[in-house]
C-alpha positions as CSV (number, residue, x, y, z in Angstrom):
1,X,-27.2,-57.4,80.3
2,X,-28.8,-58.4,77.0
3,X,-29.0,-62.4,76.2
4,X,-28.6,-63.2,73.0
5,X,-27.1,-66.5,71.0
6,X,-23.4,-67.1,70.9
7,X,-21.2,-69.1,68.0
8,X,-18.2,-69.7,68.1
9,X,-16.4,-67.5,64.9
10,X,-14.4,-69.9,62.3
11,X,-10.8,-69.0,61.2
12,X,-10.6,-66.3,58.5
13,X,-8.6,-68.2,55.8
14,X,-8.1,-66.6,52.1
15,X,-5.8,-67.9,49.4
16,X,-5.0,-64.0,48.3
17,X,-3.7,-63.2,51.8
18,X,-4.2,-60.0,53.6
19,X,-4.1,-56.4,52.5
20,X,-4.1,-53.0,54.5
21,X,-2.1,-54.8,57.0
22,X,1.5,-54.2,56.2
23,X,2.3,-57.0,54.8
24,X,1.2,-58.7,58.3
25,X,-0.9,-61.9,58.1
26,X,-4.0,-62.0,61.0
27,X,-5.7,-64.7,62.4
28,X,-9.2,-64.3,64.8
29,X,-6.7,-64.2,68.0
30,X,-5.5,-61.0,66.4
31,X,-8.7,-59.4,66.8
32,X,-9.6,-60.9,70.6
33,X,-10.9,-57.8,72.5
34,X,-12.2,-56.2,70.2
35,X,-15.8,-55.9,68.2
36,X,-14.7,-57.5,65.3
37,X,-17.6,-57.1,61.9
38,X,-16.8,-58.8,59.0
39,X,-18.0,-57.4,55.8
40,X,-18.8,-60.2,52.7
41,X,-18.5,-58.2,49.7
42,X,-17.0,-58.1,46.0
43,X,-16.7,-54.9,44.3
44,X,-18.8,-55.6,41.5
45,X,-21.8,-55.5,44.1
46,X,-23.0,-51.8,44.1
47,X,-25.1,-53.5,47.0
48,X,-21.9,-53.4,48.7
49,X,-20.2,-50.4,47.7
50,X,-23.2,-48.6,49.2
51,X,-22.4,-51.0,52.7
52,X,-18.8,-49.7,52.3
53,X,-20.2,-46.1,52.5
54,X,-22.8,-46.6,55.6
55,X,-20.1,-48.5,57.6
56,X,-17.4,-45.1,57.1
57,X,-19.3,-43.4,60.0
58,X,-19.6,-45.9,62.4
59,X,-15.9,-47.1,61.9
60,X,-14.6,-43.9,62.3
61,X,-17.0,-43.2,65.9
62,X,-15.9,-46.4,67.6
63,X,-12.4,-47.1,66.3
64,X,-10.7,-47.7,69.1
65,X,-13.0,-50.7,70.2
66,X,-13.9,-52.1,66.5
67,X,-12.0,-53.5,63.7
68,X,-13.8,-54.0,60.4
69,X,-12.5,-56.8,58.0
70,X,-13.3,-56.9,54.4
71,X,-13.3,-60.1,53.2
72,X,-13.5,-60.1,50.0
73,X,-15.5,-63.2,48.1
74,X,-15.4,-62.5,44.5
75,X,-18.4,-63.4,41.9
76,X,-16.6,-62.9,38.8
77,X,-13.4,-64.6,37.8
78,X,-12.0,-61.2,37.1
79,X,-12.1,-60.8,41.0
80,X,-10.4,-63.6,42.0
81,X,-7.1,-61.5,40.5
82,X,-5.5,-60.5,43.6
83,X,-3.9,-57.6,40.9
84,X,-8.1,-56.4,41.1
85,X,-8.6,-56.9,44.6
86,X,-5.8,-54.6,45.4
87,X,-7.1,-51.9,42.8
88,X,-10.7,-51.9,44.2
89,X,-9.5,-51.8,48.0
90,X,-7.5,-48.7,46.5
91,X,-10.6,-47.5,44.5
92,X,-13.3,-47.3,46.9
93,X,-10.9,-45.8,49.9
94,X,-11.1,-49.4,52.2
95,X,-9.7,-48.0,55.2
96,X,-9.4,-51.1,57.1
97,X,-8.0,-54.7,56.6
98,X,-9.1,-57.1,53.8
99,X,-9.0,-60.9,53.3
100,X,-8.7,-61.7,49.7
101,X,-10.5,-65.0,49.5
102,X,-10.5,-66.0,45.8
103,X,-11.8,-69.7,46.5
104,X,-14.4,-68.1,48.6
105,X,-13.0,-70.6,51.9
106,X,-14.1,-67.8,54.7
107,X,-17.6,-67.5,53.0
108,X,-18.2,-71.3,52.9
109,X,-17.2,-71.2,56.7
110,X,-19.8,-68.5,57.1
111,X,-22.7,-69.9,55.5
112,X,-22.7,-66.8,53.8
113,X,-25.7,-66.8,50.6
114,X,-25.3,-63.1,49.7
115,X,-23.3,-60.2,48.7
116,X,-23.1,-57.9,50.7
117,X,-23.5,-59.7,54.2
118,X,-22.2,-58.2,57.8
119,X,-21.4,-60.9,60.9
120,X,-20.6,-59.4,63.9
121,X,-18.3,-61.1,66.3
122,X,-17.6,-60.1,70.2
123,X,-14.5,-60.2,71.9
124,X,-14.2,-62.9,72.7
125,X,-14.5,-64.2,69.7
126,X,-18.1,-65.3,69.3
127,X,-20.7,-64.9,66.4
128,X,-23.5,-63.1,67.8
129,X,-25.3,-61.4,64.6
130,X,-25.7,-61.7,60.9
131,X,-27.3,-58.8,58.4
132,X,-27.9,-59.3,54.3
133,X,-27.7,-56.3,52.4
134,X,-28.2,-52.9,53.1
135,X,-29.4,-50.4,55.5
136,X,-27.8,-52.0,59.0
137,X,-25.2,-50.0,60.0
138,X,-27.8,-48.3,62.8
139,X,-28.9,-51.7,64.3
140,X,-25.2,-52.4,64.2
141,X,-24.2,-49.1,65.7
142,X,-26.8,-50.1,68.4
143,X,-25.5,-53.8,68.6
144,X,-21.9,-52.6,68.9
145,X,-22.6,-49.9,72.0
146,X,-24.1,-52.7,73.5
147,X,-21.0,-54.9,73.4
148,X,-18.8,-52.4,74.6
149,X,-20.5,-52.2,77.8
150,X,-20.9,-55.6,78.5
151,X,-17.7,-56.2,77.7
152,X,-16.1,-53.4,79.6
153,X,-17.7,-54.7,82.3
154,X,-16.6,-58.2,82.1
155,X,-13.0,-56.7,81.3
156,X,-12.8,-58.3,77.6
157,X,-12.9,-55.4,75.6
158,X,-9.3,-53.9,74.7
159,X,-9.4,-50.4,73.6
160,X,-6.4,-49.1,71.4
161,X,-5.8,-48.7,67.6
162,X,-6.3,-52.0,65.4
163,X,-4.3,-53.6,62.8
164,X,-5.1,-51.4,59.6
165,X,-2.0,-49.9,58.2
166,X,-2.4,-47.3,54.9
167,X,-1.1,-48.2,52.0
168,X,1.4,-45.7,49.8
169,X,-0.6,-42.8,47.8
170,X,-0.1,-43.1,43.7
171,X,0.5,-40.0,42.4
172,X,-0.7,-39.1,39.1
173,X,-3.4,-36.5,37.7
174,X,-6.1,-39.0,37.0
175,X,-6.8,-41.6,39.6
176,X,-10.1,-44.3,38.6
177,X,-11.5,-42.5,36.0
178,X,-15.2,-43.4,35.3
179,X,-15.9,-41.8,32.0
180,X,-15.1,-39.1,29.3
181,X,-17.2,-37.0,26.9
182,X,-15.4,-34.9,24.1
183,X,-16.1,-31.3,24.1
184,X,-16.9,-28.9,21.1
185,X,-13.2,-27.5,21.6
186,X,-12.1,-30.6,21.2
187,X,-10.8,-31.1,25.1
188,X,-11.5,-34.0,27.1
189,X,-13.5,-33.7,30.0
190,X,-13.0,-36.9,32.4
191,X,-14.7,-38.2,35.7
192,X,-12.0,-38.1,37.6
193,X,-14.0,-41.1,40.2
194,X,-10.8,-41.0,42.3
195,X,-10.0,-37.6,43.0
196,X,-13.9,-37.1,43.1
197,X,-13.7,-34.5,40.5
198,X,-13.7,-33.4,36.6
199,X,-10.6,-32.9,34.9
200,X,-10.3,-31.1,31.6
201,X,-7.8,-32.7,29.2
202,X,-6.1,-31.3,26.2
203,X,-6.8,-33.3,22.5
204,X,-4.0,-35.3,23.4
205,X,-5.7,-37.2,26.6
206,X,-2.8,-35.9,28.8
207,X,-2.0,-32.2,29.4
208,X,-4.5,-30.8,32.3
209,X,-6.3,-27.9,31.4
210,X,-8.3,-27.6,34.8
211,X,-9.7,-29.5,37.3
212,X,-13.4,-28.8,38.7
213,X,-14.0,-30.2,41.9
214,X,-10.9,-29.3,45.0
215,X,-10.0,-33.6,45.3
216,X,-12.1,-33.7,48.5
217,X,-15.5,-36.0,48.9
218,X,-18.2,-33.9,49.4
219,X,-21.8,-32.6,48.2
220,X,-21.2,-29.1,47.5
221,X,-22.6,-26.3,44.5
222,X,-21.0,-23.0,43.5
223,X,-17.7,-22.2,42.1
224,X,-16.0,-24.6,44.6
225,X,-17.6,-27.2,44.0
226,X,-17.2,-31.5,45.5
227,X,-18.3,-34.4,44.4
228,X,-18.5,-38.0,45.1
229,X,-16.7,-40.7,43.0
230,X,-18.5,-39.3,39.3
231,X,-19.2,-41.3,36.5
232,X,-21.3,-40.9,33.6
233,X,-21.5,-37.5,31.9
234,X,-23.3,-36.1,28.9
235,X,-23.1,-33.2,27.0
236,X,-26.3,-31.4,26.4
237,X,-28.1,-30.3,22.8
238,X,-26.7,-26.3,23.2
239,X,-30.0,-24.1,24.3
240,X,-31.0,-26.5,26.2
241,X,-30.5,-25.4,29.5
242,X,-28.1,-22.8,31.1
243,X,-25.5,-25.4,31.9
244,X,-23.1,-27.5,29.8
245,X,-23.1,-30.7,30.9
246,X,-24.3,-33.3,33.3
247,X,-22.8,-35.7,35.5
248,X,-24.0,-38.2,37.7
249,X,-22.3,-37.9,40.8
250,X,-22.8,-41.2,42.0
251,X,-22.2,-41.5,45.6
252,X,-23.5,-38.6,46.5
253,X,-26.8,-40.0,44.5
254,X,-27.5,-37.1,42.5
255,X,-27.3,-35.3,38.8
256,X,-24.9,-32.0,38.5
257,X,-24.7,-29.8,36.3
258,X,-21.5,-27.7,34.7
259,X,-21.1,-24.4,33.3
260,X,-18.0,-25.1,30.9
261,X,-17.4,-21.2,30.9
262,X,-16.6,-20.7,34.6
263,X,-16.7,-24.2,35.8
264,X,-20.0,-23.7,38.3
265,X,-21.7,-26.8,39.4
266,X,-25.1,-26.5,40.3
267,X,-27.0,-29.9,41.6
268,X,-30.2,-30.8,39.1
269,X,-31.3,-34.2,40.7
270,X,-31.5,-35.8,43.6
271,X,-31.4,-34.9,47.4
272,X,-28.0,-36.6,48.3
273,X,-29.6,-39.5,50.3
274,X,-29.9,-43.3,48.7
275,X,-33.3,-44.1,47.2
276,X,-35.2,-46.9,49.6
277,X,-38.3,-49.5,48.7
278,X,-40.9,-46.9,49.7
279,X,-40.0,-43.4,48.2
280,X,-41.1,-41.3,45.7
281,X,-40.4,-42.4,42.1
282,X,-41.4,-39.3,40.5
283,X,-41.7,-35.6,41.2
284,X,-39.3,-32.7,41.4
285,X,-36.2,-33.7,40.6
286,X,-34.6,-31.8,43.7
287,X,-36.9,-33.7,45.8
288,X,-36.4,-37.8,44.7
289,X,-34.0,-39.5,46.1
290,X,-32.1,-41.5,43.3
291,X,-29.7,-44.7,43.9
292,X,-26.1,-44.7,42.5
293,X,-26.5,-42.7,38.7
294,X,-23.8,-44.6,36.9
295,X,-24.1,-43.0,33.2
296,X,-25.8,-40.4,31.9
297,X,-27.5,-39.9,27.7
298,X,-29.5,-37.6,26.3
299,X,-32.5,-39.9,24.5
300,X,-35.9,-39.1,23.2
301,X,-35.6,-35.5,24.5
302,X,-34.7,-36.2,28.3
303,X,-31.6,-37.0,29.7
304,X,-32.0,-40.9,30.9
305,X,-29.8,-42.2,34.1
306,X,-28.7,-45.9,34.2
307,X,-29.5,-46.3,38.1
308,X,-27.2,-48.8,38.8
309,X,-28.1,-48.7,42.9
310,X,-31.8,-50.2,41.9
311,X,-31.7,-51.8,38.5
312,X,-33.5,-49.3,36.9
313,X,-33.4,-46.4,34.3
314,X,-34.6,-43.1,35.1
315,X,-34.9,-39.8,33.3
316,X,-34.6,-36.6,34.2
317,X,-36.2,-33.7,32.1
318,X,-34.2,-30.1,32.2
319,X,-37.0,-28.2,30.8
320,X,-39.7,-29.7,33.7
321,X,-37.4,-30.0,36.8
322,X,-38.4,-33.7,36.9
323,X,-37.3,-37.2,37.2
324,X,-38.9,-40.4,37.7
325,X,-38.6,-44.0,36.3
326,X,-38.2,-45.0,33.0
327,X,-37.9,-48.5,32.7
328,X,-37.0,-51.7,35.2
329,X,-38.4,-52.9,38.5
330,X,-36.1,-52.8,41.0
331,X,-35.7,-56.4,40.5
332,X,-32.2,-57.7,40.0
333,X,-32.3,-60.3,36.5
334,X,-32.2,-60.1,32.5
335,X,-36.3,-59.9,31.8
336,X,-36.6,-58.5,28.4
337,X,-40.9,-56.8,27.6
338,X,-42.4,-53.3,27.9
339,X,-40.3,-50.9,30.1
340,X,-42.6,-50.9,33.4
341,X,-41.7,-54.7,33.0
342,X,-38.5,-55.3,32.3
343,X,-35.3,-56.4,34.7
344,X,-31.7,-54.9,35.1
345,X,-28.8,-55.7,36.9
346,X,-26.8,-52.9,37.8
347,X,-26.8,-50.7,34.2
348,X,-23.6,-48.9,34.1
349,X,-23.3,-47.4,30.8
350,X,-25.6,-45.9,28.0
351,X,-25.1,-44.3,24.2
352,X,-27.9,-43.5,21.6
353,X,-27.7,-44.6,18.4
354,X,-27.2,-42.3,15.4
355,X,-30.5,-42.3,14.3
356,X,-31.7,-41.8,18.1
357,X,-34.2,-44.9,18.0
358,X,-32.3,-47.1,20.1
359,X,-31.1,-46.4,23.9
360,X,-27.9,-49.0,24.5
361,X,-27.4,-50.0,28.0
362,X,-24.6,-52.0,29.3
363,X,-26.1,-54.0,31.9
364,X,-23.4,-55.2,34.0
365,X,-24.2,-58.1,36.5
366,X,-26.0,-59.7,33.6
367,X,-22.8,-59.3,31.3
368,X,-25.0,-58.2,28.9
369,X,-25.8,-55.7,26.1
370,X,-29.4,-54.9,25.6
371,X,-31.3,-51.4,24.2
372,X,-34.5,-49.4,24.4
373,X,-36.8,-48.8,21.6
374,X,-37.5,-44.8,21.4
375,X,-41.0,-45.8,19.9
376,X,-42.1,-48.8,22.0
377,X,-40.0,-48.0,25.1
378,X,-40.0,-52.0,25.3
379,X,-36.3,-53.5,26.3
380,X,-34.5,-56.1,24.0
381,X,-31.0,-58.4,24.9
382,X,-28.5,-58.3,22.0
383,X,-25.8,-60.3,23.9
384,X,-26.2,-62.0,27.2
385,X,-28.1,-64.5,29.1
386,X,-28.3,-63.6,33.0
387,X,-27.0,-63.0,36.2
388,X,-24.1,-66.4,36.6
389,X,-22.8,-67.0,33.0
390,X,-19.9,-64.5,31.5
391,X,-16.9,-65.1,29.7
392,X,-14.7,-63.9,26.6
393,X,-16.7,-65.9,23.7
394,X,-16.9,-64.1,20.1
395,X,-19.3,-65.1,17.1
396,X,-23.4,-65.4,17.2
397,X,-24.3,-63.2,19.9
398,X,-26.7,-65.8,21.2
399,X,-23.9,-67.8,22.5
400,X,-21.5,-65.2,22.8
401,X,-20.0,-63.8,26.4
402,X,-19.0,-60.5,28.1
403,X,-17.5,-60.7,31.8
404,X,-19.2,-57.1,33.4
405,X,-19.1,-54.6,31.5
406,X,-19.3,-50.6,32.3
407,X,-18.8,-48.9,28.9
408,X,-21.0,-48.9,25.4
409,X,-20.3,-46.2,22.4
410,X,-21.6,-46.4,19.4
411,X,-19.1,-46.4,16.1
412,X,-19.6,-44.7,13.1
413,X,-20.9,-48.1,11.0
414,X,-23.6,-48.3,13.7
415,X,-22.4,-51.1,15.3
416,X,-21.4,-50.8,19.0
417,X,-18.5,-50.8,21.1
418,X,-19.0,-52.2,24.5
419,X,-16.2,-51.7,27.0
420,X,-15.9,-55.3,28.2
421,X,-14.3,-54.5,31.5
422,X,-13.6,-57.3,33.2
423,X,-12.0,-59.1,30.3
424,X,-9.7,-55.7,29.6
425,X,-11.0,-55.8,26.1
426,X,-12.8,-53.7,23.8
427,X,-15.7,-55.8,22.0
428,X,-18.0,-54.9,19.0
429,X,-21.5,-56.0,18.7
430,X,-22.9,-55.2,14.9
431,X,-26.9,-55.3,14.9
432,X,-26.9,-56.2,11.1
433,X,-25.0,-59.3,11.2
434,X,-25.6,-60.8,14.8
435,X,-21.8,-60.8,15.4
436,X,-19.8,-59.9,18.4
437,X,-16.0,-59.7,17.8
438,X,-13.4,-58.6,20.0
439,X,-11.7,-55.1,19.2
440,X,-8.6,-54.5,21.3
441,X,-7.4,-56.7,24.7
442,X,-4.4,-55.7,27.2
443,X,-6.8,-52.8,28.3
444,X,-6.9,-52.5,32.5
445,X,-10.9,-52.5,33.4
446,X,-11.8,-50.2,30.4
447,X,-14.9,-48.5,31.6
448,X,-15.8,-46.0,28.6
449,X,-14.6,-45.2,25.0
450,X,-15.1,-41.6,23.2
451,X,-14.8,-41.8,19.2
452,X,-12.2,-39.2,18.2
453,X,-11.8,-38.7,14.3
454,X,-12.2,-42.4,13.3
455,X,-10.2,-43.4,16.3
456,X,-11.6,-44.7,19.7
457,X,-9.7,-43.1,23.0
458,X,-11.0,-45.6,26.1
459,X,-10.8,-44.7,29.5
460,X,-8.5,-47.2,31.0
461,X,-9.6,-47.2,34.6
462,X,-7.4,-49.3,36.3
463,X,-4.1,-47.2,34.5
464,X,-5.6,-44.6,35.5
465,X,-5.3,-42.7,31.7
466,X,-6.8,-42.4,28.6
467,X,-6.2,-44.9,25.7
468,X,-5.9,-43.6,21.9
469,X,-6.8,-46.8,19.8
470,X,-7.1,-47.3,15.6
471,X,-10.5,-48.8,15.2
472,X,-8.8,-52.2,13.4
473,X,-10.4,-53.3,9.9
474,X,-10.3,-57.2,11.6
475,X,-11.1,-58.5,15.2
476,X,-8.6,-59.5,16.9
477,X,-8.5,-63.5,17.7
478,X,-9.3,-64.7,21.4
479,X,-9.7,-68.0,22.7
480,X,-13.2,-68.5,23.8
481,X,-13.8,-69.2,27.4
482,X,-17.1,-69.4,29.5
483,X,-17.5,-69.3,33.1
484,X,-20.2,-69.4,35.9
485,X,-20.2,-67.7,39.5
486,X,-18.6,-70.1,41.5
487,X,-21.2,-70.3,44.3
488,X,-22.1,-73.9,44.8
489,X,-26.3,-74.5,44.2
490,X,-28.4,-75.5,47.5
491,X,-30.1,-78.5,47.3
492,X,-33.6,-78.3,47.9
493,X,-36.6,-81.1,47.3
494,X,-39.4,-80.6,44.6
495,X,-42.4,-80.1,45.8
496,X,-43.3,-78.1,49.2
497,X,-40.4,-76.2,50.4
498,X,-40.6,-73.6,53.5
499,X,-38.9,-69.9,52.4
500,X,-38.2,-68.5,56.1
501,X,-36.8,-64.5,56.3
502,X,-35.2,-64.0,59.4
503,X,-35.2,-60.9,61.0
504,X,-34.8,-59.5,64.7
505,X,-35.4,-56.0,65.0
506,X,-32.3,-53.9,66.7
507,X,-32.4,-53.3,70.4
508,X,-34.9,-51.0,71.2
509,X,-36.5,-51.0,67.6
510,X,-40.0,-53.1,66.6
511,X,-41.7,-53.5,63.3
512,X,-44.0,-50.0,63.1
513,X,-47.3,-51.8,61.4
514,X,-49.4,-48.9,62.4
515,X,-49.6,-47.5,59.1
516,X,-49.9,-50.9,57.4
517,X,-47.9,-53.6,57.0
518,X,-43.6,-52.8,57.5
519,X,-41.9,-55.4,55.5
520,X,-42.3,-56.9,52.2
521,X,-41.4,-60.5,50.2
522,X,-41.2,-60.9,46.6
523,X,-40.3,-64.1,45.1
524,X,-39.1,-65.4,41.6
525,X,-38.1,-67.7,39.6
526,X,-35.4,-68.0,36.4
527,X,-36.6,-70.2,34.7
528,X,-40.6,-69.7,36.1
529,X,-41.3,-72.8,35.6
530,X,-39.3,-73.8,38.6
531,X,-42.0,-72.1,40.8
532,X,-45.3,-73.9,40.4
533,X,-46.6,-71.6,43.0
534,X,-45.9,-69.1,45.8
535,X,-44.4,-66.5,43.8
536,X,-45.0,-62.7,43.8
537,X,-44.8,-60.0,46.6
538,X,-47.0,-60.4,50.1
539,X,-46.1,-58.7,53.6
540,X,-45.4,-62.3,55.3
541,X,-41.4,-62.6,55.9
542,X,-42.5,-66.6,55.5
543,X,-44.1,-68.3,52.4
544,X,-44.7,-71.6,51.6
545,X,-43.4,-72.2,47.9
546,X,-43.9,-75.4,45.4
547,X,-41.1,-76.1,43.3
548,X,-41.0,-78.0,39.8
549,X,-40.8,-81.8,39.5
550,X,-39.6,-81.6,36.4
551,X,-36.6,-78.3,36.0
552,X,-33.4,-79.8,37.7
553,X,-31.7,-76.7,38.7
554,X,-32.4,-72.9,38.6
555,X,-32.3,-69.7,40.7
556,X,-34.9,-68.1,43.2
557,X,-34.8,-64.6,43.2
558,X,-35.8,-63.5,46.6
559,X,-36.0,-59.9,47.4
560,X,-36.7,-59.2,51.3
561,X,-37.7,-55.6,53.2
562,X,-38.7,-55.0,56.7
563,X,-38.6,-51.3,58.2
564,X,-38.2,-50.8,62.4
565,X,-39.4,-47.5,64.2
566,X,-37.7,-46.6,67.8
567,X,-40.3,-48.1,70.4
568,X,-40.4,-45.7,73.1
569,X,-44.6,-44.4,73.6
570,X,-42.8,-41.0,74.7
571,X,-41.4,-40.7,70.9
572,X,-44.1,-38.8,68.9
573,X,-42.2,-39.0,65.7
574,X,-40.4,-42.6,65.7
575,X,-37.6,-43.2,63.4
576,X,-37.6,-45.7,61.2
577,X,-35.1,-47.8,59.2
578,X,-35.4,-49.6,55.8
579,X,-33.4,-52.9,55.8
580,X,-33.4,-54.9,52.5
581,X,-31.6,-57.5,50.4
582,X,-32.3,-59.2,47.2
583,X,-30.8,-62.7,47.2
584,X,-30.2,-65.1,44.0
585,X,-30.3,-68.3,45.4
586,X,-28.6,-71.0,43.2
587,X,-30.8,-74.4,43.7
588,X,-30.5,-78.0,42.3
589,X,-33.5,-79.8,43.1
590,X,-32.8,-83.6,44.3
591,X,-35.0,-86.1,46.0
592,X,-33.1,-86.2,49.5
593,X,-32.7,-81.8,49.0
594,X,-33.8,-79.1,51.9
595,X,-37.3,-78.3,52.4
596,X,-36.6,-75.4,54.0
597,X,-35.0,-72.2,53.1
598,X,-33.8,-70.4,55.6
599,X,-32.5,-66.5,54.5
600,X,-31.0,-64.4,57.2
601,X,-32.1,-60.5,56.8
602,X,-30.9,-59.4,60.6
603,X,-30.4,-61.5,63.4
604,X,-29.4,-65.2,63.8
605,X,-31.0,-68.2,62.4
């Protein structure tokens, strides 16, 4: 019987209540007997929406022993709307129960520092493990096989169906769409994300013409072809290659093409598996692995992918059969400088400018609009400041706010429309004045916009239709608010202060160093100045760091990697698994603060 720590699980308390339950309210004594994991997420976090995905398998295997629990700990305000909650838990298929915890109780309770982060609790009701990030559900899987037999044996565990109950099915012909392109008929053509297809809409946004993809998740070519919760699509220069258009079919993590004329998909990019720290980041498209394509524009003569899954931009170029990265780092922030330097956060939606000189990106988790300079390739913010501060604020757009936004299209006066999803509103930056103003609001999570004969037509997500709007002559007036993620700052010392990554490897598993070293640390600052030293990337999973006496409050940004191999000598060909998390850790720095930072990766601290 394996030993390993045991603490005992707090309550799971939420303010929004439960969903996927029937209407039943549960309590920890509701899930006695059975391997109970709870899942920390919010569905901005693509972090998480790729945990939601590995976890599908493993609930599915061992459902009659565990009972996944979403709870769900929201970073904007946006999330906090229980309205939102209930729409994403729709969105993203959440077949199991969720705790809507606006006030973020059950995290506090937790000790939870990250999104997405997994605890596993026995049956009788004990904490035994905690993973950040992605790339666990195998050590879980492990974990979980392990507690059913001890716990069989000691007569604890209780085998039988758990508490999830389905919600009703909405009908309706479009169900979360992602985005729209306008095709030279003058048809629609929509990612239907929800039905995990493209639907082809009359001029008037409503009347289906046809729908390519059969409604069922899957990774598959030819004339009946699936798809994956699609996004972004593009429609090519004509002769430029033999299909039409090209989607990024995101959680299948690959680039499609379409033949408008028979409706034939054929995949272009990707391999259908999630890009890790370690692969390729170049070569045949066919053989890269990419990470979540959000958006798709053609720019500069390649089609670039806003690479939401790893904060990055990639392109892809028809004519060579290749795609590698374009600009970003991996590394989650607002860092403006040449391409190879600069930092994302999750881009979700791109548009070229007239002239074709400037790439616009929507960079979500930053709330920010920034561009690409076709000549100097170097990244520029027009609005935004970082990862914690959004809102609905018009005027300069130094001080003004967005609140997560998908969607950017540019308008005919070159400015730009930026879909401003969180806030359900419909913003304008213009580049010769500095302004942002505020377009249109009662929109539900707009997530693109299509310019249609002086009109804009935005794809309201979360009503699940299309949206004719007049472009207005004036803004429309909206009371400025600002807000910050709510997650309270850890107080740490200045001076000397001990970074500790924990991480156990799963049963059976041991860090593989024979082909150098298997895990990685990187470590940041915003602003730099609050690290006098100790940042940058080094093998060690411990680092002594030096913080500022003189910055009172900031944000390390911590990004964490280990890979495990099977240890059995018999094994000639081991396999390995990548776990990683990035964490932005909140810090005031006060006399009587920590002077140690402990982050769990796996294990317990």
């Amino acid at each position: 019987m394996v030993s390993r720590a045991r603490v005992r699980a707090p309550e799971l308390v939420g303010a929004g209540g439960w969903l996927n339950t029937g209407g039943k309210e549960l309590t920890l004594a509701d899930f006695r007997g059975k391997i109970t994991i709870l899942d920390f997420w919010t569905f901005c976090c693509v972090n998480c929406l790729h945990v939601l995905d590995e976890l599908r398998e493993l609930e599915e295997k061992h459902r009659d022993t565990v009972v996944i629990v979403g709870v769900h700990s929201p970073k904007f305000v946006h999330e906090a709307d229980h309205r939102a909650v209930v729409d994403a838990v729709s969105r993203y298929e959440v077949h199991h129960p969720v705790l809507d915890d606006p006030a973020l109780a059950t995290w506090k309770q937790y000790a939870v520092r990250a999104w997405p982060t997994l605890v596993v609790i026995d049956p009788e009701g004990y904490v035994v493990a905690q993973h950040a990030g992605e790339g666990h559900a195998h050590a879980i899987a492990r974990l979980v096989e392990e507690l059913e037999a001890e716990h069989a044996a000691k007569g604890t565990l209780r085998r039988g169906d758990g508490p999830y109950v389905a919600p009703e099915p909405a009908a309706g012909d479009l169900r979360f769409p992602g985005k729209a392109v306008r095709l030279p008929n003058g048809r629609f053509l929509v990612a239907d994300s929800g039905h995990h297809s493209l639907v082809e809409l009359e001029a008037d946004g409503e009347t289906v013409v046809r729908r390519i993809g059969d409604g069922t998740r899957g990774l598959v070519d030819g004339a009946a072809p699936r798809f994956s919760e699609p996004q972004g699509l593009v429609l090519l220069p004509e002769g430029t290659a033999e299909y039409d258009v090209i989607v990024a079919d995101t959680v299948n993590h690959a680039l499609r093409g379409v033949r408008l004329a028979d409706g034939t998909v054929t995949t272009l990019a990707g391999t259908g598996r999630q890009w890790w720290q370690g692969s390729a980041t170049e070569g045949p498209a066919r053989e890269v692995d990419l990470s979540s394509p959000w958006d798709v524009a053609w720019f500069d003569g390649r089609v670039w992918i806003a690479m939401a899954g790893v904060h990055q931009l990639w392109a892809y170029d028809p004519a060579a059969g290749t795609v590698g990265v374009a600009a970003g780092t991996t590394n989650e922030g607002l860092v403006d400088g040449p391409a190879a330097e600069a930092w994302f956060a999750q881009p979700s939606g791109l548009a070229v400018s007239a002239d074709g000189e400037r790439l616009w990106v929507a960079d979500s988790e930053t709330s920010a609009l920034r561009w690409v300079s076709r000549e100097t390739k170097a990244v520029h913010s027009a609005v935004g400041t970082g990862l914690f501060d959004f809102g609905h604020r018009d005027g300069a757009a130094d001080q003004a706010l967005l609140q997560h936004p998908l969607g950017v299209t540019v308008l005919p006066d070159g400015s730009v429309a930026v879909s401003d999803t969180y806030n359900h509103a419909l913003r304008r930056y213009d580049p010769a004045s500095g302004e942002v103003s505020t377009l249109a609001t009662d929109l539900r999570e707009p997530s693109g916009a299509v310019l249609v004969d002086g009109d804009i037509v935005v794809v309201e997500s979360a009503r699940h239709r299309l949206t004719r709007l007049r472009l207005p002559e004036e803004a429309v007036r909206v009371d400025a608010v600002a807000h910050r993620t709510q997650r309270a700052a850890t107080e740490v010392a200045p001076g000397a202060l001990r970074l500790d990554v924990v991480f156990r490897a799963p049963t059976g598993q041991k860090l593989d160093e024979r082909y150098g070293p298997s895990t990685r640390l990187l470590v940041s600052a915003t602003p730099p100045e609050l690290l006098v030293s100790g940042a940058g990337a080094d093998s060690a999973l411990s680092r002594e760091l030096v913080l500022s006496g003189t910055v009172t409050e900031g944000v390390l940004h911590v990004s964490a990697m280990a890979a495990s191999c099977d240890d059995d000598p018999a094994i000639e060909y081991p396999a390995c698994h990548v776990h990683q998390q990035d964490w932005g850790v909140p810090v005031r720095l006060t006399a009587d603060g920590a002077r140690r930072l402990p982050l769990v990766l796996a294990g317990l601290e």
